[in-house]
C-alpha positions as MATLAB code, in Angstrom:
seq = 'XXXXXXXXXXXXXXXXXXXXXXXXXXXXXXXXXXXXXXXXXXXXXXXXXXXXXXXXXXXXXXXXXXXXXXXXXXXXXXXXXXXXXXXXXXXXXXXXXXXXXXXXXXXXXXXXXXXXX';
ca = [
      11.847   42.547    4.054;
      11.807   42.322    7.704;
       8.810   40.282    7.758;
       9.640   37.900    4.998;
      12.621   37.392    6.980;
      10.820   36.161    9.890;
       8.524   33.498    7.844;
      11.619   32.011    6.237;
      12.454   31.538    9.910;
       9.205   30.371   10.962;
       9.162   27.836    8.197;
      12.585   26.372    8.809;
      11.374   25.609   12.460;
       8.439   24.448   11.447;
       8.873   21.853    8.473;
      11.693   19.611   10.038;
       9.352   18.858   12.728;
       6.402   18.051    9.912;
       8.558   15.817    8.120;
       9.283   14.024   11.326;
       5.509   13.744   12.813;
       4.927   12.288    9.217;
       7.684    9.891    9.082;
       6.607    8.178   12.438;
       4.037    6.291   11.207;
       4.627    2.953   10.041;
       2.509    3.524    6.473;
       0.472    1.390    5.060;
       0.968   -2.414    5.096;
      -0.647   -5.522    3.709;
      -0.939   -8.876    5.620;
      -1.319  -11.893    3.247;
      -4.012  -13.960    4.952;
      -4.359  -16.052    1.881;
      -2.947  -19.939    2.218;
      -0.474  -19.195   -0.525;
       2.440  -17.279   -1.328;
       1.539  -14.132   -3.634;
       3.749  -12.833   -6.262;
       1.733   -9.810   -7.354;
      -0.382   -7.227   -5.532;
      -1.440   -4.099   -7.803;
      -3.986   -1.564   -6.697;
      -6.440    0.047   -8.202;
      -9.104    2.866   -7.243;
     -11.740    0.818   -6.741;
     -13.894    0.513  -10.170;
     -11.473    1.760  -12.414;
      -8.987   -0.778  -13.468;
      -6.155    1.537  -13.273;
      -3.242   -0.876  -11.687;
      -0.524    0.501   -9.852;
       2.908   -0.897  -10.074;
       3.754   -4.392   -8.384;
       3.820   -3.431   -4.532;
       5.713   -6.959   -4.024;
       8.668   -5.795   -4.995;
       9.143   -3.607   -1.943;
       9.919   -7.408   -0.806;
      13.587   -8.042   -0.277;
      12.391  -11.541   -1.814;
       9.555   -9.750   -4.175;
       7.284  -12.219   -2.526;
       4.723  -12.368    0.152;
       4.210  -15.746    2.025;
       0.991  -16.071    4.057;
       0.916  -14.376    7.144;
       3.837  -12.080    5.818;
       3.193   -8.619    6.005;
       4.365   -6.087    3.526;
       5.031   -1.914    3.309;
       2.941   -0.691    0.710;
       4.226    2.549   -1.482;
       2.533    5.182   -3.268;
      -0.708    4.426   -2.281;
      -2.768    7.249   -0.727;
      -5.862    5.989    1.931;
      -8.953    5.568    0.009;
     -11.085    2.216   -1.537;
      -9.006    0.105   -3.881;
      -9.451   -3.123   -5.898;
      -6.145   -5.332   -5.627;
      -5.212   -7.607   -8.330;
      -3.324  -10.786   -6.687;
      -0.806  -12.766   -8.668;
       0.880  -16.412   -7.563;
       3.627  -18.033   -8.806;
       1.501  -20.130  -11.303;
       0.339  -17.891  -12.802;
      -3.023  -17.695  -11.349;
      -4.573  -13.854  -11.269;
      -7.444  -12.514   -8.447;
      -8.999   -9.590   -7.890;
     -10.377   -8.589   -4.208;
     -12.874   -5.454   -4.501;
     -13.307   -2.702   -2.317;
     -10.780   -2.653   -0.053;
     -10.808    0.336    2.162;
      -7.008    1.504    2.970;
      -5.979    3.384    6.198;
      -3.427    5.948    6.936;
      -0.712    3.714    9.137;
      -2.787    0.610    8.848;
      -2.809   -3.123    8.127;
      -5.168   -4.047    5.435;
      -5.566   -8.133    4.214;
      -7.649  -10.093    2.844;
      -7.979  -14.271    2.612;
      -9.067  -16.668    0.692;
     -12.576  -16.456    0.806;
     -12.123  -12.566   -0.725;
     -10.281  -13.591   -4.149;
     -13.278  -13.149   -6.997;
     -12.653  -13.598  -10.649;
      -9.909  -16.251  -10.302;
      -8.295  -17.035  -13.724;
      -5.087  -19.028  -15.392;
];
């Protein structure tokens, strides 16, 4: 009893400081380096086809203008596929992307492949 006593102890003291060395990152982001404004970014694991919700509505506008940069949610680091929506309705998908702990990932024009209306 004694000794359980002492872990529950332990473990309050220990996870409050946890949650805080894990909240002081600043997550992961995107940075829209394409000319235009995007209106849908889904991820995938890369190769799979298995699209995550619409990340662009963590926008308080659900938009992301170039050179706007945007917090990304539920996304774990790993290599992901994106599949990039505009406003007219025009659909991308940029493979591979490799997605850091507490870092920026973008891509630009030049990275959009199989463009269609």
């Amino acid at each position: 009893m004694r000794h359980a006593l002492i872990a529950i102890c332990l473990c309050s003291m220990v996870l409050p400081y946890q949650a805080m060395a894990q909240s002081k990152g600043k997550g992961i982001r995107f940075w829209n380096l394409t000319t235009a404004t995007i209106s849908g970014l889904q991820l995938s694991p890369a190769g799979r086809n298995e699209w995550g919700p619409n990340q662009t509505l963590n926008d308080k506008d659900k938009e992301v203008d170039h050179d706007e940069r945007l917090r990304i949610t539920g996304v774990e680091p790993g290599r992901y596929d994106a599949k990039v929506s505009y406003p007219d309705n025009r659909q991308c998908v940029v493979r591979d992307i490799e997605i850091r702990a507490d870092a920026v990932f973008s891509f630009a024009d030049k990275d959009l492949k199989d463009c269609s209306k």
